[in-house]
C-alpha positions, 0 to 999 in steps of 0.5 A: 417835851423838855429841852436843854440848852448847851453852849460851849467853845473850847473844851467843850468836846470831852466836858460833853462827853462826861455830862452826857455819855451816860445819860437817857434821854426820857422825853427830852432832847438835848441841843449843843452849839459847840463852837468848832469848824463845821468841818469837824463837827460829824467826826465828833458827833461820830465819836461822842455817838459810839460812846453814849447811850442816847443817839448823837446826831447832826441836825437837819433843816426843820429836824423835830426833836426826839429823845437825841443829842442834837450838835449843830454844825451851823446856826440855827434856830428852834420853834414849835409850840407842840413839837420842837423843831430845830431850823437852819438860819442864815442870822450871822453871827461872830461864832458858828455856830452861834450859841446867842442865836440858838438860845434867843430862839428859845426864849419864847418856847418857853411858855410850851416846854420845860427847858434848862439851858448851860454855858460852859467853857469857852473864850469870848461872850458868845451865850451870855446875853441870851442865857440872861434871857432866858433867866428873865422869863423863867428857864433854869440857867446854869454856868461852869465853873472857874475851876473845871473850865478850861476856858473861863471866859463865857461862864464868867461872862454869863456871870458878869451878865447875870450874877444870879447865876451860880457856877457849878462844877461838872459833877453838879452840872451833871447831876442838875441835868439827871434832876431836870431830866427826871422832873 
């Protein structure tokens, strides 16, 4: 299965919704830390779901992912070699949920699955490190860019973690997206 990595903070929510809402999953699963109040993130899951063609959903414990879009409302980790499988985590982290602690999850899953991984808009560090992880060991790892994001703090940070990276606009996130998906 293919999997792609999303972390964002602020914004995040309407730039979601226009990278995703019209996008079918076909062997592939979709996992978003989003930075937001636990308390907030069913009603946007509930939102963003009505809109989009695939379903949006709130993982559980040990959730094996399907053809769905996955937004954490703690942390959490994933495993699996065969099948991928999203698990809470007690692993503290300055942000909740905490976009390091889901993607340095991924690093080793890797080998198994075809996975793309994307920072967006946001305020702090949260997702640097561990998107250059990723890049280390192979994952196609992209960033937002100054102009479309509404925070430029985490992708420009990814950025100054990793300057291979190159910042792309929501329209060629989208379509990076739509070409890994068909892959």
């Amino acid at each position: 299965m293919k999997l792609i990595l999303i972390g964002s903070s602020t914004g995040g929510p309407s730039q979601l919704k226009f990278l995703l809402n019209d996008i079918e999953l076909k062997d592939c699963a979709v996992v978003i830390a989003q930075h937001m109040n636990p308390a907030f993130i069913p009603s946007f899951v509930n939102q963003f779901n009505k809109e989009a063609k695939s379903d949006v959903i709130v993982p559980n414990d040990k959730e094996v992912l399907k053809n769905k879009i996955y937004i954490c409302q703690r942390n959490m980790v994933l495993s699996g070699n065969n099948a991928l499988v999203l698990n809470a985590t007690e692993q503290i982290s300055s942000f909740n949920p905490g976009i390091d602690v889901l993607f340095h999850s991924a690093v080793n899953l890797c080998k198994y699955h075809k996975i793309l991984a994307l920072i967006m808009t946001g305020m702090g560090d949260d997702g640097a490190k561990s998107l250059f992880e990723l890049y280390k060991v192979g994952v196609r790892c992209l960033c937002e860019n100054e102009a479309d994001s509404i925070v430029y703090g985490m992708p420009k940070k990814a950025r100054d973690t990793n300057p291979n990276l190159k910042p792309m606009s929501l329209i060629e996130l989208k379509k990076e997206i739509i070409n890994f998906i068909k892959s």
